[in-house]
N, C-alpha and C positions, 0 to 999 in steps of 0.2 A: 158325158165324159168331158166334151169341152167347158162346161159349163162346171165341173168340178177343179180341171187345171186352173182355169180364169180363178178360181176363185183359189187355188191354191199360188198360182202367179200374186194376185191380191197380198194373198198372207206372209208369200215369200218378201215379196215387196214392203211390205210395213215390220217384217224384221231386218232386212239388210240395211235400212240407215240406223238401228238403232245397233245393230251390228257393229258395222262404219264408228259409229261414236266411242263401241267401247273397243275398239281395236285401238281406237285414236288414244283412248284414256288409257289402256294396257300400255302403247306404245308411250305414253309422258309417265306413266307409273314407272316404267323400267329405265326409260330418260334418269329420271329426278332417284331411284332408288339406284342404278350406275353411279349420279355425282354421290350419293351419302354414302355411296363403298369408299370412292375417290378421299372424300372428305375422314372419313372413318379413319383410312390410311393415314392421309398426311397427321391425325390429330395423332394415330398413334405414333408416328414419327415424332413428332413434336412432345409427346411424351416420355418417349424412350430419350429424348436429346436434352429434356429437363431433367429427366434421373437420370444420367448421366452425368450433369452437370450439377447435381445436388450432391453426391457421391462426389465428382472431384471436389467438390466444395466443404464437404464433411473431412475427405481425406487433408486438404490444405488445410485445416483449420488443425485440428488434432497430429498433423504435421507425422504422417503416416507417407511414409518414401513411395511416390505413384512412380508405376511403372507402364509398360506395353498393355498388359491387361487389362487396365482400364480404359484405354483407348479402345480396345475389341470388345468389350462389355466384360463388366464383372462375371466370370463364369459362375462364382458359387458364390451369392450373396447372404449366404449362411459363415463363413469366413472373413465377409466386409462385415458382417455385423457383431460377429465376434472381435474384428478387430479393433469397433466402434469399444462394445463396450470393454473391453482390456485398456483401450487409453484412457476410458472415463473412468475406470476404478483408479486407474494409475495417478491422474488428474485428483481426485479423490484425496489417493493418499498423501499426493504430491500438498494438497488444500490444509488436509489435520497436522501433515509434519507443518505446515505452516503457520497455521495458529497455536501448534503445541510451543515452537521457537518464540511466537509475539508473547502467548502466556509465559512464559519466562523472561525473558524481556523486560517486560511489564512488573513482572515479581523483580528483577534483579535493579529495575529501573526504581522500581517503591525501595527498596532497600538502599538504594544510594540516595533517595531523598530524605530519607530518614538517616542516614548517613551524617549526607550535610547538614542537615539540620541541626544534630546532636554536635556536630565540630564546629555551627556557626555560634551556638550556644557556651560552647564551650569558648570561644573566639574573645566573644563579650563578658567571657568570667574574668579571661586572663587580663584583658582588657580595664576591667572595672579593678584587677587585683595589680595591675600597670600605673593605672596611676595612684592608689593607696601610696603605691612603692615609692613611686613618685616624691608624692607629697610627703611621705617620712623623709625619704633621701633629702629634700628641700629643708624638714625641717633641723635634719642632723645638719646636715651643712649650714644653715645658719648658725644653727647652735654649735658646730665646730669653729665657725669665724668668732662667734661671744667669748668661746674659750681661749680659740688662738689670741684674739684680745685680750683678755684678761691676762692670759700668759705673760702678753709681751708688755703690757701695763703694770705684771708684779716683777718682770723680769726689768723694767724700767724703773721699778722705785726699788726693787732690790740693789739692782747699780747705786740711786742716788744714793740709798741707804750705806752701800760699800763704803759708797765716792765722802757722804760725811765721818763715819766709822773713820776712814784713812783719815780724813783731814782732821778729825778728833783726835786722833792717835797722833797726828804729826805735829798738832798744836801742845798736845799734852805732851811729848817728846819737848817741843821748843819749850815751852813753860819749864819742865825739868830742867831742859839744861842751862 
């Protein structure tokens, strides 16, 4: 019987350190699996504080009036995300009335160049038919001074013509008497 304890003393003995070691290793197992709960936490902190601040960030932008409840968390983010997408449609429509306004614009802008164009053209008929006018006015006018000359040259030998006629007439009067 002692020679069975001895030998069970022995066996007890060569499992107690390996005992020892894994109480050691459970105990740094539960150590290091404690910090990754720790860690776990703080990361979902750290997540909850970025979607929070993605959400304020979404609301600022899209310029959605933040109140208290976003401060306490979004209660029903079926409601934030409906109200995402009602500004992006709105945004949307806010976008087509805006290029539907440039497309006209654009059509109203082609039509006043085509406009001016037609009145710059027309600018240079009246322009080319200005000085035709011109140049006729220039040549009646000359040709009104050839005449008023001529006038005043037949009105001139008409005179001298009178002014002999008289002195014929006064000669021939003196001769008679």
């Amino acid at each position: 019987m002692e020679q069975k304890n001895s030998t069970l003393l022995m066996e007890c003995q060569k499992h107690v350190e390996p005992s020892k070691l894994t109480e050691k290793l459970v105990s740094e197992l539960e150590s290091e699996n404690l910090e990754q709960q720790v860690e776990a936490e703080l990361l979902l902190d750290e997540i909850e504080k970025l979607r929070m601040g993605i959400y304020h960030q979404v609301f600022k932008a899209l310029e959605i009036g933040l109140d208290n409840e976003l401060d306490d968390e979004i209660a029903n983010e079926q409601i934030f995300v409906h109200q995402v997408i009602e500004n992006i449609e709105d945004m949307k429509c806010s976008l087509l009335n805006y290029e539907d306004d440039k497309q006209q614009l654009l059509v109203e802008n082609s039509v006043l160049l085509t406009l001016v164009g037609q009145l710059r053209l027309e600018g240079v008929e009246f322009g080319s038919e200005k000085k035709i006018l011109e140049q006729e006015f220039k040549a009646m006018t000359e040709q009104l001074v050839m005449v008023q000359n001529e006038k005043h040259r037949l009105l001139e030998t008409n005179r001298q013509l009178k002014s002999e006629v008289k002195m014929g007439a006064q000669h021939a009067n003196t001769v008679k008497a």
